[in-house]
TITOR-67035 format. One record per residue (C-alpha): residue in three letters; x, y, z. Coordinates in Angstrom, 2 decimals. Example, Ala and Ser with C-alpha at 12.3 -4.5 7.8 and 13.67 -1.06 7.14 Angstrom:
# TITOR-67035
residu = ala | east = 12.30 | north = -4.50 | up = 7.80
residu = ser | east = 13.67 | north = -1.06 | up = 7.14
# end
This chain:
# TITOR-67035
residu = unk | east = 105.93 | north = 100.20 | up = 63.06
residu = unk | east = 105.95 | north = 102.99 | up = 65.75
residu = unk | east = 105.40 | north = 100.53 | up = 68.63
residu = unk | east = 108.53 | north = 98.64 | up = 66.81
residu = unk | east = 110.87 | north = 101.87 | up = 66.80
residu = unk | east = 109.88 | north = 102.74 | up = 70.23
residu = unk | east = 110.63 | north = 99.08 | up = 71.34
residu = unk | east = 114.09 | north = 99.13 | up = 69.62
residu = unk | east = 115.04 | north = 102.65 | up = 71.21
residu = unk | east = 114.20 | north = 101.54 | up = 74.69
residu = unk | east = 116.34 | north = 98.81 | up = 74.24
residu = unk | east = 118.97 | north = 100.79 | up = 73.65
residu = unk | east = 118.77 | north = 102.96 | up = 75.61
residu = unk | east = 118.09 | north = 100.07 | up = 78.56
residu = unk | east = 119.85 | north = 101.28 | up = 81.77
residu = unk | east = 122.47 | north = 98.70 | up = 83.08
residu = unk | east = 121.57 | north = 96.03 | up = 86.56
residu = unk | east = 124.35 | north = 98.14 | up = 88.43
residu = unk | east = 122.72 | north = 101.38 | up = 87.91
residu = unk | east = 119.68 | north = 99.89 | up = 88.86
residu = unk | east = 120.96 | north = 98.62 | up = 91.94
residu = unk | east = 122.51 | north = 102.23 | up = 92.44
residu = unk | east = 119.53 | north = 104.34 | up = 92.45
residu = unk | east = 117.75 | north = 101.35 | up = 94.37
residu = unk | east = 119.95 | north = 101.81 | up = 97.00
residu = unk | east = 120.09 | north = 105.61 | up = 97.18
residu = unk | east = 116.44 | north = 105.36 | up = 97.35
residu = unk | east = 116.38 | north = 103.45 | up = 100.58
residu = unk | east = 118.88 | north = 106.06 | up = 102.14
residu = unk | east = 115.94 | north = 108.14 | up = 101.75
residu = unk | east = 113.38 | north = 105.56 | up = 102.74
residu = unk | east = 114.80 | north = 104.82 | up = 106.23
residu = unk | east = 114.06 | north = 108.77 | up = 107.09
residu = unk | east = 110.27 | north = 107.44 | up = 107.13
residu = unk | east = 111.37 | north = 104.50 | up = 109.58
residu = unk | east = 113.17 | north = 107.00 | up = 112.11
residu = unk | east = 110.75 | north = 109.98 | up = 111.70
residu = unk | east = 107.56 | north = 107.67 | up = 111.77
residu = unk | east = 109.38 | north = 106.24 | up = 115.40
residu = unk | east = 110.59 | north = 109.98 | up = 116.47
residu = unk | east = 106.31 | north = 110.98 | up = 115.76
residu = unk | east = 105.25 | north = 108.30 | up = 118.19
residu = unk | east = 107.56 | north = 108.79 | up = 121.09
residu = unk | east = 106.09 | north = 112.19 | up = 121.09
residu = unk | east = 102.55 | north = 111.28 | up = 121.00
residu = unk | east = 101.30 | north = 111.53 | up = 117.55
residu = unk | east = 98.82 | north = 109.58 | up = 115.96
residu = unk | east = 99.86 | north = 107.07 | up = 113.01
residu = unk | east = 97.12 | north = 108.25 | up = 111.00
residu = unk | east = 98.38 | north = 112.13 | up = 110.24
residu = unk | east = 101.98 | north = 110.64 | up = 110.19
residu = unk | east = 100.82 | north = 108.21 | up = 107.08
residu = unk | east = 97.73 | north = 110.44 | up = 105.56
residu = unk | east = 99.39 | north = 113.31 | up = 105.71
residu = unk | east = 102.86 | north = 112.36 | up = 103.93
residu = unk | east = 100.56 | north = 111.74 | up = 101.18
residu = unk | east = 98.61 | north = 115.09 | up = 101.25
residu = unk | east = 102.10 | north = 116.66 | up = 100.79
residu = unk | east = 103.06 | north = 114.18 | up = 98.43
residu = unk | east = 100.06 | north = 115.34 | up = 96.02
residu = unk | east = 101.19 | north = 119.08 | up = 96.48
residu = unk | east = 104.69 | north = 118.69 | up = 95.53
residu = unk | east = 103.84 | north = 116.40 | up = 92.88
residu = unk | east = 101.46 | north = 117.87 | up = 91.15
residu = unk | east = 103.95 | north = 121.11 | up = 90.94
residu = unk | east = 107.14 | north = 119.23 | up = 90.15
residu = unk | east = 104.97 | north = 117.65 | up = 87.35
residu = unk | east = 103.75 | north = 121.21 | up = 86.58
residu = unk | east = 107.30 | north = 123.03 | up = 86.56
residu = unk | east = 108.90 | north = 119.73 | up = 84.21
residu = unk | east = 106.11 | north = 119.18 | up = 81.95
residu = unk | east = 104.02 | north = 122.42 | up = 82.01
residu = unk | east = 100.07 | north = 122.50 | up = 82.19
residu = unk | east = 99.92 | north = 119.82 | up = 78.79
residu = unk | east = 102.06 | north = 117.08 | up = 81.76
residu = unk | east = 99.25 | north = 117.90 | up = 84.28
residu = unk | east = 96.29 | north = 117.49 | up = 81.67
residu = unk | east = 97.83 | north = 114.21 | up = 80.30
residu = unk | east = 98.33 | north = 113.03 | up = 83.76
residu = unk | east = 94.59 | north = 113.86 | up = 84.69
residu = unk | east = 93.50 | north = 111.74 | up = 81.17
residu = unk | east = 95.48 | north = 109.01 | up = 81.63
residu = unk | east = 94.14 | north = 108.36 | up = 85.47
residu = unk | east = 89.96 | north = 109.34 | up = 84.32
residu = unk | east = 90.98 | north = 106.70 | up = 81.37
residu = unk | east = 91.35 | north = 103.59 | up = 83.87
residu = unk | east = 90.18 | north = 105.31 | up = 87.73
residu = unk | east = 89.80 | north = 101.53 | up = 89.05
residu = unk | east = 93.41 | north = 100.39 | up = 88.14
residu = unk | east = 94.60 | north = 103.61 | up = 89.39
residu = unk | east = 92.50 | north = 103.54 | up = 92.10
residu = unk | east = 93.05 | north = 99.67 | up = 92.87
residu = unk | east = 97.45 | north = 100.34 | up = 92.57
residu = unk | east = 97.89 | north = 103.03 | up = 94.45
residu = unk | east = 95.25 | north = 102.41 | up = 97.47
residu = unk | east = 97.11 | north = 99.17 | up = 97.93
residu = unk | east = 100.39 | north = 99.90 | up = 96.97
residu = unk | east = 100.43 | north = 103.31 | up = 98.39
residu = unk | east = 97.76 | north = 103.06 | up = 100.74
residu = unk | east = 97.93 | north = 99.80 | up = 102.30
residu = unk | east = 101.10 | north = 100.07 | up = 102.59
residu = unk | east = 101.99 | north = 102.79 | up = 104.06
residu = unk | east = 99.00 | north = 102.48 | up = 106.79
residu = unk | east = 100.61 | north = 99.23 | up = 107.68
residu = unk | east = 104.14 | north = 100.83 | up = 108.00
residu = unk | east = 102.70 | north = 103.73 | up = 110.80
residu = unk | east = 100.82 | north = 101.79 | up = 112.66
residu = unk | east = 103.56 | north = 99.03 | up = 113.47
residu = unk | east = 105.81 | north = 102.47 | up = 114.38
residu = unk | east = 103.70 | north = 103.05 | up = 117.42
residu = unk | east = 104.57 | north = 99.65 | up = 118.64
residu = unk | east = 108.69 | north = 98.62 | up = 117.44
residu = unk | east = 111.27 | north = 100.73 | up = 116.94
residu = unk | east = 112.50 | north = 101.66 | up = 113.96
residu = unk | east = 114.96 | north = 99.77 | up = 112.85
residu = unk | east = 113.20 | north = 96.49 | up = 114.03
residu = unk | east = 110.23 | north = 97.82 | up = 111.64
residu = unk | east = 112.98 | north = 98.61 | up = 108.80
residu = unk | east = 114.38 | north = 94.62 | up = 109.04
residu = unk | east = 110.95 | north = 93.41 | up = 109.26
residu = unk | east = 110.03 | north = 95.25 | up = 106.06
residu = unk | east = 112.89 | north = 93.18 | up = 104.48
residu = unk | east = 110.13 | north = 89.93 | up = 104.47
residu = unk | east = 109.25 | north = 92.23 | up = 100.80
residu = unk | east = 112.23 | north = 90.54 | up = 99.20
residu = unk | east = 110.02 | north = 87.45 | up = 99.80
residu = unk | east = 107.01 | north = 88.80 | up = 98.78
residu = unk | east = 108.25 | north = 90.21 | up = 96.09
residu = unk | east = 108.80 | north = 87.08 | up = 94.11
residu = unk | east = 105.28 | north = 86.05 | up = 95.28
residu = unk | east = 103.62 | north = 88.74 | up = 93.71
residu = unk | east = 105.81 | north = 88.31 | up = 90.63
residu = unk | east = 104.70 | north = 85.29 | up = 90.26
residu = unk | east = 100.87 | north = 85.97 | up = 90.70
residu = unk | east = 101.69 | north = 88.21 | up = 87.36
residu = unk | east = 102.91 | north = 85.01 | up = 85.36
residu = unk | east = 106.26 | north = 86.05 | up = 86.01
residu = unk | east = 109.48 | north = 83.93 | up = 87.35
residu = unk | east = 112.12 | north = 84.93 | up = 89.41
residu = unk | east = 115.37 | north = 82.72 | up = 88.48
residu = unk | east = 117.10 | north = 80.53 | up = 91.44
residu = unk | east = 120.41 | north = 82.32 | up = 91.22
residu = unk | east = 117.83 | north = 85.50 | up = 92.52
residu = unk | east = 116.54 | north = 83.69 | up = 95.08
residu = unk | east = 119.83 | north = 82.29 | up = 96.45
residu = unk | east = 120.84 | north = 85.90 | up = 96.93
residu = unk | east = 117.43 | north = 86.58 | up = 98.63
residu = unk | east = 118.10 | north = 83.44 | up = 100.82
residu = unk | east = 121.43 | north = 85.47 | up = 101.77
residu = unk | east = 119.82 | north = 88.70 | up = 102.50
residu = unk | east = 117.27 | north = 87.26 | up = 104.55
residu = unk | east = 119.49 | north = 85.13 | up = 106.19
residu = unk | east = 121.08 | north = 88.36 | up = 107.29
residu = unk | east = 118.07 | north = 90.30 | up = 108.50
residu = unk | east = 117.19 | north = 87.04 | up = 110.59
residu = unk | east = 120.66 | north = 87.83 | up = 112.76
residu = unk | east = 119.44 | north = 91.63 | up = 112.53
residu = unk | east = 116.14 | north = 90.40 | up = 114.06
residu = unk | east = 117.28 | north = 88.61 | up = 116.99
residu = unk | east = 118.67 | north = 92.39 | up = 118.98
residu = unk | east = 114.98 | north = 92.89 | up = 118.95
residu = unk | east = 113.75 | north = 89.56 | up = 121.12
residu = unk | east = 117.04 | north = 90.46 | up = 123.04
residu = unk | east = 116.04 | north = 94.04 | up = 123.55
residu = unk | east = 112.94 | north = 92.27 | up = 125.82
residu = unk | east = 109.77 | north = 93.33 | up = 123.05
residu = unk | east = 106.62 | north = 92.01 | up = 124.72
residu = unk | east = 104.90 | north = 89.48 | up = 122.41
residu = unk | east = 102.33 | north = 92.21 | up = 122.09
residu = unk | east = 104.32 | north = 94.55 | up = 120.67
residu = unk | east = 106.47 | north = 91.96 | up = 118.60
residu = unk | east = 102.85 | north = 90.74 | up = 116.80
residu = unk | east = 101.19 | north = 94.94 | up = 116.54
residu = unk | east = 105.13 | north = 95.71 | up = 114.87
residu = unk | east = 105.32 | north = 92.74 | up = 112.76
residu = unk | east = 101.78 | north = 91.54 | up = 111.08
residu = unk | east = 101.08 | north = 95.02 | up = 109.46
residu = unk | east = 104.23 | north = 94.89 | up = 108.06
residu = unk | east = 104.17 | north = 91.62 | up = 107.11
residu = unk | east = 100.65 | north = 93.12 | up = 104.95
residu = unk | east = 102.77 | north = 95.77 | up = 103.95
residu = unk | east = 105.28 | north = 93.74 | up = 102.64
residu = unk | east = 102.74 | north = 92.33 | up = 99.81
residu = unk | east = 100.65 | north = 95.81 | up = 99.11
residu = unk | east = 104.04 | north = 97.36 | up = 98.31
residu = unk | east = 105.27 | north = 95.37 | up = 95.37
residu = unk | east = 101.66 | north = 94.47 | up = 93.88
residu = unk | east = 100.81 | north = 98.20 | up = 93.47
residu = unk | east = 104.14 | north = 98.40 | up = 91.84
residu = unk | east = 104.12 | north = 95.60 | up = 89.72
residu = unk | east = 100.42 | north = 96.60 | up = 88.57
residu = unk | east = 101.68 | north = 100.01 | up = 87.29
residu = unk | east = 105.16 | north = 98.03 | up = 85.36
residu = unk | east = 102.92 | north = 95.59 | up = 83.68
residu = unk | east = 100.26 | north = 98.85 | up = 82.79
residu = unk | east = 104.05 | north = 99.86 | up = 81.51
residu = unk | east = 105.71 | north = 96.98 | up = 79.69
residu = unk | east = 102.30 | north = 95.48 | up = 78.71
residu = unk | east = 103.78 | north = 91.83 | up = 80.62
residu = unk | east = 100.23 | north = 90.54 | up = 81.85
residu = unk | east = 97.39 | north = 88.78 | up = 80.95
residu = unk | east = 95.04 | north = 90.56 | up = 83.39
residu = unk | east = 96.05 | north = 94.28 | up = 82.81
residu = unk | east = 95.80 | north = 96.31 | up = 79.99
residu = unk | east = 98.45 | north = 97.97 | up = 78.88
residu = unk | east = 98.25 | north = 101.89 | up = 79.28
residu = unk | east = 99.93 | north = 103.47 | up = 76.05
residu = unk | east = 100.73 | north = 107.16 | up = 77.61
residu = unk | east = 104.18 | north = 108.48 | up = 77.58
residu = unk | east = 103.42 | north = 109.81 | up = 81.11
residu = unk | east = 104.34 | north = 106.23 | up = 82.30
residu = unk | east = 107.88 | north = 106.69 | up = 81.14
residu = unk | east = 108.09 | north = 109.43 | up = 83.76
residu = unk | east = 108.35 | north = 108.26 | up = 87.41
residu = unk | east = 106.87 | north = 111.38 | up = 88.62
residu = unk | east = 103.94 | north = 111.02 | up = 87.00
residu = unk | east = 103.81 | north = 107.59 | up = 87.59
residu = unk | east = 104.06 | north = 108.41 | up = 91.30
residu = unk | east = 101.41 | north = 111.47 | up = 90.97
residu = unk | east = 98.90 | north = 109.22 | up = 89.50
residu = unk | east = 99.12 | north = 106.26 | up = 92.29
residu = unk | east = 98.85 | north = 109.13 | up = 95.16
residu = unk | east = 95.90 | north = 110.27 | up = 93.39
residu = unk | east = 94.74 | north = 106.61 | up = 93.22
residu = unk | east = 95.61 | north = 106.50 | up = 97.21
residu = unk | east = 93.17 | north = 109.37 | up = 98.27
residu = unk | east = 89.81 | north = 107.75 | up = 98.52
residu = unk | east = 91.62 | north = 105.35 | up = 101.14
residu = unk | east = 93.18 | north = 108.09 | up = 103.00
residu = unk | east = 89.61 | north = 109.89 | up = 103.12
residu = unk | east = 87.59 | north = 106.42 | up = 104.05
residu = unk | east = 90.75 | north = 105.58 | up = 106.82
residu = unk | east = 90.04 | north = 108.85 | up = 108.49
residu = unk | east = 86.13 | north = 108.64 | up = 108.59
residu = unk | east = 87.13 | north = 105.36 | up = 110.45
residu = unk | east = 89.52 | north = 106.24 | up = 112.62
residu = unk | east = 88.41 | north = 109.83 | up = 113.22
residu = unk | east = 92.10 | north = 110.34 | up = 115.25
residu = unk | east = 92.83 | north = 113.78 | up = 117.16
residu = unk | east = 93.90 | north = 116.97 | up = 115.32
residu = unk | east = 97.87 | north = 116.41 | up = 114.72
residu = unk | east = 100.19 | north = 118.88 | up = 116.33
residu = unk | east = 102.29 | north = 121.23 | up = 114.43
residu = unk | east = 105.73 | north = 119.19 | up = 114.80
residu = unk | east = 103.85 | north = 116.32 | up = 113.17
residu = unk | east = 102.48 | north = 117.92 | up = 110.55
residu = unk | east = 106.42 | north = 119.62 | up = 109.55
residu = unk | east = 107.64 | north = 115.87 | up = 110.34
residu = unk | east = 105.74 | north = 114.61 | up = 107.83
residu = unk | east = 106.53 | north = 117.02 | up = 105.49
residu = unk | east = 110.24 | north = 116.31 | up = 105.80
residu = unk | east = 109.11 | north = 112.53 | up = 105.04
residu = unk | east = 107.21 | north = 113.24 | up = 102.89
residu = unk | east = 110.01 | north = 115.29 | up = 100.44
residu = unk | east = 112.82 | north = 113.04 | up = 101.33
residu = unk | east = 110.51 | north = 108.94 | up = 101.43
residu = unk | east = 107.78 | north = 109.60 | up = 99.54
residu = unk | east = 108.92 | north = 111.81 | up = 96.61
residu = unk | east = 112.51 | north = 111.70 | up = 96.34
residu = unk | east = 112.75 | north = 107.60 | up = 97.12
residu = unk | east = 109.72 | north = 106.52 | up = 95.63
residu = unk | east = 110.25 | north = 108.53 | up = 92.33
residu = unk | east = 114.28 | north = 106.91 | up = 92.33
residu = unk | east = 112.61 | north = 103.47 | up = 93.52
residu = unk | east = 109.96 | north = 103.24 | up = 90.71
residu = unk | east = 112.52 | north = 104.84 | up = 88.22
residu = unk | east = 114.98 | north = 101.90 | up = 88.56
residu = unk | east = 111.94 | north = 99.22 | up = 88.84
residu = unk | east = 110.16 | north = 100.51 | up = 85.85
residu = unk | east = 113.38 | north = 100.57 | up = 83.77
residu = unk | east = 113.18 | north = 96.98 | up = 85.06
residu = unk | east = 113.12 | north = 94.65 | up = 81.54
residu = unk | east = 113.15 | north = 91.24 | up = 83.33
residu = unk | east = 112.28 | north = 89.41 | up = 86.35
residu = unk | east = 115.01 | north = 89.30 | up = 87.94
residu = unk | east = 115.75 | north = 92.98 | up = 87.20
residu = unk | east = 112.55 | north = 93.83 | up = 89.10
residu = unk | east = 113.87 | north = 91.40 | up = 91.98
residu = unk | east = 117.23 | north = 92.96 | up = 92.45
residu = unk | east = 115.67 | north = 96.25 | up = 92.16
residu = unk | east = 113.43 | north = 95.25 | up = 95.11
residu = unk | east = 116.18 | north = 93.76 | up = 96.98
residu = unk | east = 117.74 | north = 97.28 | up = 97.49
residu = unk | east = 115.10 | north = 97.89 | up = 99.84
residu = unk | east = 117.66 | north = 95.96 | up = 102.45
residu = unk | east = 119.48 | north = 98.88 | up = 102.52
residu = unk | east = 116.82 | north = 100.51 | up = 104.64
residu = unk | east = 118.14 | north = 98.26 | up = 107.83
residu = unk | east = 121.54 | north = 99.72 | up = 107.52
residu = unk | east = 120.44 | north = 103.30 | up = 107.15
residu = unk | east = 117.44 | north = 102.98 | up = 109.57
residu = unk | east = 120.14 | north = 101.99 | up = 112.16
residu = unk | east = 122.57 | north = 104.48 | up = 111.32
residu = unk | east = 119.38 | north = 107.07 | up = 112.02
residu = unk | east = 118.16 | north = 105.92 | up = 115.02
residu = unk | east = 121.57 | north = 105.71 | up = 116.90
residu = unk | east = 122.20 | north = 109.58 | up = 115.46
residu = unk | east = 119.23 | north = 110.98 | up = 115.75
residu = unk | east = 117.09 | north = 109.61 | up = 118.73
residu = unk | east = 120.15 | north = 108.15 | up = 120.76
residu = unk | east = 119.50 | north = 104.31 | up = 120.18
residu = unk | east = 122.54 | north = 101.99 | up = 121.38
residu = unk | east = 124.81 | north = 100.67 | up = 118.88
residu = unk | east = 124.08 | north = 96.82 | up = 117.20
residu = unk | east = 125.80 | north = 94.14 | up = 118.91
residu = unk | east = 128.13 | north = 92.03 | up = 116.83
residu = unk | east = 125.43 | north = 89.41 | up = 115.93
residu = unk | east = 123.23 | north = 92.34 | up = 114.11
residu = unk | east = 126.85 | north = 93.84 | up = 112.97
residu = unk | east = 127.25 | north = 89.79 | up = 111.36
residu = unk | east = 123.84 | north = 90.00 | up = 109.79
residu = unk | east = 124.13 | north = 93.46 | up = 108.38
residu = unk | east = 127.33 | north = 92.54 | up = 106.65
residu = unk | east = 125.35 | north = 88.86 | up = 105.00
residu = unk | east = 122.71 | north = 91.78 | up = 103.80
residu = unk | east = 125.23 | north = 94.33 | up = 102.22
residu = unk | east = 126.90 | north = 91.04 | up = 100.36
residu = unk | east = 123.60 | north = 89.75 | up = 98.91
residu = unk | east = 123.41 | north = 93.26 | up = 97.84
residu = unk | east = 126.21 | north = 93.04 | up = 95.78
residu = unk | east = 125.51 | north = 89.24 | up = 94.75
residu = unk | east = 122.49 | north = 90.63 | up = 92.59
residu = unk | east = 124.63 | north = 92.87 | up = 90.95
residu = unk | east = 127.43 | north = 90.01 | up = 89.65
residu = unk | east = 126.29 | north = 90.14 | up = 85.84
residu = unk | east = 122.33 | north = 89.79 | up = 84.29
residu = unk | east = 121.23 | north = 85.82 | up = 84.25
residu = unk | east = 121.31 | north = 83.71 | up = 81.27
residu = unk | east = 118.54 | north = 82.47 | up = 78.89
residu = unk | east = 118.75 | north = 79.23 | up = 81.21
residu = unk | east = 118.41 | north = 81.17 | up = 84.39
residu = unk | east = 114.72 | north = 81.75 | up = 83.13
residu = unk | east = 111.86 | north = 79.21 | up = 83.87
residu = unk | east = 110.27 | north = 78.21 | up = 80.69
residu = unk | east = 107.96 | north = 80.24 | up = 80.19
residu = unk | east = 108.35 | north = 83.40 | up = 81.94
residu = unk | east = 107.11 | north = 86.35 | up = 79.43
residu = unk | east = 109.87 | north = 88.94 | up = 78.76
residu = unk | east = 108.92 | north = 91.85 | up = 81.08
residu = unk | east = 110.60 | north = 94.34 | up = 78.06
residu = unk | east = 108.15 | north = 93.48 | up = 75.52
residu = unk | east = 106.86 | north = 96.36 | up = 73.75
residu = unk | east = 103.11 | north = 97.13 | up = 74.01
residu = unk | east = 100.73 | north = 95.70 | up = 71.87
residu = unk | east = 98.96 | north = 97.92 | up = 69.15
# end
């Protein structure tokens, strides 16, 4: 009866697709600072490694006192039960969705710039529905039109790059580790929504109310992300980082990796469908636009040309295509679960 009152009340209380979409897109104002920064740490020498490892170091710092300050020392013990409860899942999400990820992301830096990286990451939106999928989930056509648009756009985006003269070296060290990157990303994510919603098969729902904070939810995948940090540098063993890395990555780290990814996993969490998750995850397009923006401001990059101007503008409107009302019962794929089902027990 709990489980049924809890159910009902998060119903309710459901946020809308457009506010979704909204924080989804603020967020990836704040992820393209990790796109320019990453690119600014390179130019100047510094090795990918600190750039990605450490973000997360100063992610678990500011974390683990935000958590602290909002939800006292009881929020930091339930936090620390809920990860020793189910280490592998934790362990599994966020040293692939965090981990993975992110490694991928710093090492193509060092050979594209920025925005090329930041349109490359947009191959996600494809992903995404890939990974959906590999949860038993479906991802309606009218969602995938809308992703056809977007990455119609990023395709025009692309071409200033191959333009620009990128060897094919540097075209295949920029793109592949994104293109891994693009996948980690939304199956640590969707991992930790189904541990939510209770949506798969192959994960056990984790009943803890510390998985209705984002927060917390973030907190206990950068804890998950440490032993692959730790096992990266043993490998890699890179030179000591200088101290403008180390304050660059701080500044990512506040503004990508806590600020974005607790706004980005607050709007996909709230996420009660699949093409709610989708539309959440096509936000990320946003990055292009703002990743531009940054480089030409901050490290002097020429201006588009109209052909990346064109595909910009196809990206903004399949933006606001996923935000033109929620899909009907016949939008769905028989049998696609309902991703707002309450827990079980």
């Amino acid at each position: 009866m709990e489980n049924e009152r809890v159910s009902r009340e998060r119903r309710t209380h459901r946020p809308g697709l457009g506010r979704l979409i909204a924080w989804g897109v603020l967020a990836s104002a704040f992820f393209s600072l990790s796109f320019v920064l990453n690119r600014a740490m390179s130019l100047s020498g510094g090795h990918w490694f600190w750039s990605a490892s450490l973000r997360y170091a100063a992610m678990l710092l500011i974390l683990g006192g935000w958590v602290g300050v909002r939800r006292g020392r009881d929020g930091l013990v339930e936090v620390a039960r809920v990860f020793r409860s189910r280490p592998g899942f934790w362990l599994l999400s966020g040293g692939v969705g965090f981990g993975v990820f992110y490694a991928g992301i710093c090492f193509a830096a060092d050979h594209t710039p920025g925005w090329v990286l930041a349109t490359t990451w947009q191959s996600t939106l494809l992903a995404s529905p890939l990974v959906l999928r590999a949860f038993g989930l479906r991802v309606p056509l009218r969602g995938m039109f809308f992703m056809a648009m977007v990455l119609a756009g990023i395709s025009l985006v692309n071409l200033q790059a191959w333009r620009g003269g990128l060897s094919t070296q540097q075209m295949v060290l920029g793109v592949v580790p994104v293109l891994v990157a693009a996948f980690a990303y939304p199956f640590g994510n969707q991992m930790l929504n189904a541990a939510r919603h209770g949506t798969s098969t192959r994960i056990a729902p984790i009943p803890s109310p510390v998985l209705a904070d984002a927060a917390s939810c973030v907190l206990l995948m950068v804890l998950g992300s440490v032993p692959f940090w730790c096992g990266l540098g043993l490998v890699m063993r890179p030179p000591a980082p200088t101290s403008s890395q180390v304050m660059q990555t701080l500044v990512v780290a506040l503004s990508s990796g806590v600020i974005a990814t607790t706004l980005f996993l607050r709007a996909r969490t709230a996420a009660s469908d699949a093409y709610s998750i989708a539309a959440v995850d096509a936000t990320q397009a946003g990055e292009v636009v703002f990743a531009l923006l940054g480089e030409v401001l901050l490290l002097g990059a020429p201006l588009p040309e109209v052909g990346a101007l064109a595909g910009l503008l196809l990206v903004i409107s399949g933006l606001i295509g996923f935000t033109l009302g929620s899909p009907t019962g016949a939008d769905v794929e028989p049998g696609a679960p309902e991703q707002g089902r309450a827990n079980p027990g």
